[in-house]
N, C-alpha and C positions, 0 to 999 in steps of 0.2 A: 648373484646379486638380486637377480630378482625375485626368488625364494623369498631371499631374507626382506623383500620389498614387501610381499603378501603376508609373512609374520607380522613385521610390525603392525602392517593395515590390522591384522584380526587384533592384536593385541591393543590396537587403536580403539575403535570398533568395542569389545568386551569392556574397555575403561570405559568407555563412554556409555554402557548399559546398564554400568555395575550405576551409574548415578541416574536414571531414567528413570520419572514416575512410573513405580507400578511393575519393574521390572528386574529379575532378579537373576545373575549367572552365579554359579557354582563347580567348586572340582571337590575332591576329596580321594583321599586314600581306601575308603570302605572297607574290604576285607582285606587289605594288603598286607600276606604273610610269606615271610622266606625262611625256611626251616635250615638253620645250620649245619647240623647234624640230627640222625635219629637212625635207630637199629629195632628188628621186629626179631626176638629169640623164637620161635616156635616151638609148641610143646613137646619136650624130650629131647628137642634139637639141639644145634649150636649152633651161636647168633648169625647171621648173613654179617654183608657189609656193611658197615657206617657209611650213610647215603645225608646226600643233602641235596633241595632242589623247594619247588612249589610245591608239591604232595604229601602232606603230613604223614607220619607212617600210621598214627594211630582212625586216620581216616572222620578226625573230631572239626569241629568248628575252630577254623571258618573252610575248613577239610576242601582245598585245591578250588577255592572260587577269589582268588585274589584279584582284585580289581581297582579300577582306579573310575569311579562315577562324575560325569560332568551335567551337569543340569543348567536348562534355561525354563526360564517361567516369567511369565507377565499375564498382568491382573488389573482389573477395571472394577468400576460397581458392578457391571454387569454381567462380567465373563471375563475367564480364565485357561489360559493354555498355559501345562508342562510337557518337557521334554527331557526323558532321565534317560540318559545311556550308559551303558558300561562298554568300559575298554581294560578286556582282559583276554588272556591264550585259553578260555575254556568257552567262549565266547562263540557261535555259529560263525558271526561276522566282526572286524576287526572292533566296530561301534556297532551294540545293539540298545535299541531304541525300549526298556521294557517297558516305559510308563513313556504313552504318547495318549493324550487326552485331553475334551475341551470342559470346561465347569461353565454352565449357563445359570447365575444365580436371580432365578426369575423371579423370587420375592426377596429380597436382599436380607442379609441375617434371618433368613428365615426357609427358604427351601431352594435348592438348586438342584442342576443334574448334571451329573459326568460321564460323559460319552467318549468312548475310545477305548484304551487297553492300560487297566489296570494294574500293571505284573512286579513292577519292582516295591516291592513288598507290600505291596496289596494295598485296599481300603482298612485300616485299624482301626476302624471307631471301638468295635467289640472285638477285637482281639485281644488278649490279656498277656504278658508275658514276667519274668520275674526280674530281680534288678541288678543282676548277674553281669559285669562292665560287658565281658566278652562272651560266657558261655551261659547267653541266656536262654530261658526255657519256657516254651509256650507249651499248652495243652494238644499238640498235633496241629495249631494252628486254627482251631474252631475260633470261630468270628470273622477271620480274616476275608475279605472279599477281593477274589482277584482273576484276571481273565479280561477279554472281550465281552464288552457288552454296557448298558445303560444302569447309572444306580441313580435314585433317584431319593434325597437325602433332608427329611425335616426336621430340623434343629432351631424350634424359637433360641432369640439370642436373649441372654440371663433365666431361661426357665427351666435350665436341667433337663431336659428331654430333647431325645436324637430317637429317630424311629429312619432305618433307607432300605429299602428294595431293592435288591440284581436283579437285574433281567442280565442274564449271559449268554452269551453265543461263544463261534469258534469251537465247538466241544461233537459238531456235527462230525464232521469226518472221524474223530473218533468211535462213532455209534456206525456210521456206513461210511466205506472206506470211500474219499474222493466226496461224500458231499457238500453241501456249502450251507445245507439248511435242512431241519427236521420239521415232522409233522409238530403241531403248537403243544400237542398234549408230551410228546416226548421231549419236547423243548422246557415244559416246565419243571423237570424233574431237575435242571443248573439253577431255578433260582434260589433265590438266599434273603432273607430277611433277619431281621435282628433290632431291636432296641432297649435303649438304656435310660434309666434316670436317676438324678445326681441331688441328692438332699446336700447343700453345701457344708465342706466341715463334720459331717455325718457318715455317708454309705453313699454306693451306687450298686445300684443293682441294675441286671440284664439279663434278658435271652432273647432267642432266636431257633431259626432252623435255617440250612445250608446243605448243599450236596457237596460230602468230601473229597478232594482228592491227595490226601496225605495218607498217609498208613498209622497206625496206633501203636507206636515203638514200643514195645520192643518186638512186634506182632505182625506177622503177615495179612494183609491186608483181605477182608472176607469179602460178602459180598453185597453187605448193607451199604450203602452211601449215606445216605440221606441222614442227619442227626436232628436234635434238638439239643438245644445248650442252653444253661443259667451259668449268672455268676454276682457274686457280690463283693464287693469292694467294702475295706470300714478307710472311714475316712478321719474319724472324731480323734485319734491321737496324734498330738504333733509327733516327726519325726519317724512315726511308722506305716509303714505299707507295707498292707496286709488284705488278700485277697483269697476266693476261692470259684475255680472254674470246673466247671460239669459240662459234660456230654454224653449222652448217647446216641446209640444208631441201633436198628434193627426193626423198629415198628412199622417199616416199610414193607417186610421182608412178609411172603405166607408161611414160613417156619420160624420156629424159633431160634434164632440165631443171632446174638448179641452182643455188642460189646461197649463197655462205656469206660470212661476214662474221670480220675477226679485231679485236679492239681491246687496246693493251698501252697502260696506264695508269701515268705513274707521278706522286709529289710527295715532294719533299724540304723538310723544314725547317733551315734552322743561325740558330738565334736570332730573331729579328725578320723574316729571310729567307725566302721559301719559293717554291719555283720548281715550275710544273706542266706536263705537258704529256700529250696523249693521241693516238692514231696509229691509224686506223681504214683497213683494206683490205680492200675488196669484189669479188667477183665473181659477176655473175647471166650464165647462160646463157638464159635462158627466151625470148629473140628469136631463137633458135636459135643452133647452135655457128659459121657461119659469123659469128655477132653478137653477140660476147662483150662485154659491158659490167663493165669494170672502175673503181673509185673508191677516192683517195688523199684523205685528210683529214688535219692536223695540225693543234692548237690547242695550242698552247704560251702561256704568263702566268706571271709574275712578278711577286709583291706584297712590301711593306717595312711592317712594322707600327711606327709613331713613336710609338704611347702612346693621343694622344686621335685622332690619325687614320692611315688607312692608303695609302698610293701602289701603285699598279698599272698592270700592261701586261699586254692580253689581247691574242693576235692567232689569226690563222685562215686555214687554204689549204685549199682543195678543189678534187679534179681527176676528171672524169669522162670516161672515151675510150669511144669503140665501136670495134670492129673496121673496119676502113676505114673512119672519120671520123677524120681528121688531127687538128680542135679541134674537140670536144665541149663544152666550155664550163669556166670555173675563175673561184674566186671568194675576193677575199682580203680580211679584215678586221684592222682595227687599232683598238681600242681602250684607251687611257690614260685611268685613275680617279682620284678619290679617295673615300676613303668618313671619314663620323664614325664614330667605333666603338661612342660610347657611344647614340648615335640609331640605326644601323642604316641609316644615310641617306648615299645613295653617289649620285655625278651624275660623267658618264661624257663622252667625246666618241668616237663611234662612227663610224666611216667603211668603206665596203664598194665594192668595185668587182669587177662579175660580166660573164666575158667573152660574145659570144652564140655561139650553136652555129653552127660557119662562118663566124665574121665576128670581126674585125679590132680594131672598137670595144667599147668595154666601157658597162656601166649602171652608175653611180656614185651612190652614197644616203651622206648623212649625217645626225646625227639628236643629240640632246644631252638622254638620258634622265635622270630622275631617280629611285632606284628606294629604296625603304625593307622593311627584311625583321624590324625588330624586335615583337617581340610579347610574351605573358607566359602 
């Protein structure tokens, strides 16, 4: 009884904040997928067991981070605290906290600052990604700001220009095991800056610089961090979105060791219609110039919206060479959906076959997810 007493109290309590100036709670299903079945054939083998659980076999998005996200957040003229945690079994602890943060907007519509910890999926102002419902694709994540530490963020309000600054921390213990803090010159090497400007109905263009910590898929990660990124956005056709994102790294580096990344994103709608695709070309030097490793990716999908449900086709190529390696490996997906629109609940049949570095045979994985994204 008196469990059910302190429920009600909270569910008392959340109705009453859901209606509070300025104040906002939230749940959602976020990555939540449970894979019915799926079998992984290995090359020249024969298939293992038909397995079902949270663990995709093909190890793809939303690849075992199933979660259910709850958010509080409230807002003033002046200032702003969120609080996003996730509750899920891949989770350190049962609720982790990744975005705890306060917004000080000390000229209103016009420049504030966020302090605290950035993580559940970053600062986007310049991040770009493509319009892919579930498997979408960003350029390794260049723009994205995210971590501990201060951004400090100018955006006149109706002038099209965003200009914000990291200053980050927490990355110290990383550089020396057990610190809390580095000297200020090796401190500067996490920050990140970035801005963009918005001709309305037109283009937006942007860059920046950032110190990475994603890797360059399909590429092992070298030893350049530090990038610089452009990108421009057109804006001027109704109904299409259409972008393209650049970066490099290496100019930091006293050798030459390089790699950059280009992604050109586009989607078009015509009525119930709407067709995506994105096109990612890489090249890292950093095994040296006689061992240039270049990678081709394409995901292209097409979904058809019928009212209470929607039909789709995702698919997917990836090609990775080195320099004198003939086949480097390539890996192609095909998946046909369908989703309910008004549940948010999509069940897919996914199929992959990835070729091996030097060899002939391929690994074939199938899997038959079921994934739900609705929330309130």
């Amino acid at each position: 009884m008196k469990k059910l007493l302190v429920v009600l109290l909270a569910l008392t309590c959340l109705s009453a904040l859901s209606f509070a100036d300025g104040v906002t709670v939230g749940m959602d299903f976020a990555r939540s997928q449970f894979s019915v079945a799926g079998q992984v054939t290995p090359a020249g083998g024969t298939a293992g067991d038909i397995v079902q659980g949270a663990l995709d076999p093909t190890a793809d998005f939303p690849s075992n981070q199933q979660r259910i996200d709850v958010q509080l957040a409230w807002s003033s003229d002046h200032a702003a605290i969120n609080l996003t945690g996730y509750i899920g079994h891949t989770n350190a602890q049962p609720l982790e906290f990744v975005n705890a943060y306060g917004t000080l907007k000390l000229v209103p519509d016009m420049f504030k600052l966020i302090i605290g910890r950035v993580a559940g999926d970053g600062f986007d102002a310049f991040r770009w990604d493509s319009a892919h419902p579930i498997h979408d694709v960003d350029n390794s994540s260049v723009g994205r700001f995210a971590g501990w530490g201060i951004i400090a963020d100018l955006a006149p309000k109706d002038s099209g220009l965003e200009v914000a600054l990291f200053a980050k921390d927490g990355d110290a213990a990383a550089v020396v095991p057990n610190a809390v803090s580095l000297p200020i010159m090796q401190s500067l090497d996490n920050y990140g800056i970035g801005a963009s400007y918005t001709l309305p109905n037109l283009v937006t263009i942007q860059a920046g610089s950032q110190a990475m910590g994603t890797v360059v898929a399909p590429f092992v990660d070298g030893a350049a961090k530090r990038n610089i990124f452009a990108g421009v956005k057109l804006l001027a056709v109704p109904n299409l979105s259409l972008f393209d994102s650049f970066f490099y790294r290496g100019f930091d580096l006293p050798t030459a060791l390089t790699i950059y990344s280009d992604e050109l994103a586009a989607s078009y709608t015509m009525g119930p219609l709407t067709a995506i695709i994105a096109v990612l070309y890489s090249s890292d030097n950093t095994l040296g110039t006689s061992s240039v490793a270049t990678g081709l990716q394409i995901f292209p999908e097409v979904y058809y919206n019928l009212g209470a449900i929607t039909v789709g086709l995702y698919a997917g190529y990836q090609m990775a060479s080195i320099q004198g390696i003939s086949n480097n490996g390539s890996t192609i997906d095909v998946e046909p959906y369908v989703k309910l629109n008004d549940f948010g609940l999509r069940i897919s049949f996914h199929y992959q076959s990835t070729t091996l570095v030097g060899a002939t045979n391929a690994t074939s994985t199938w899997e038959i997810p079921i994934l739900i994204d609705w929330g309130f």
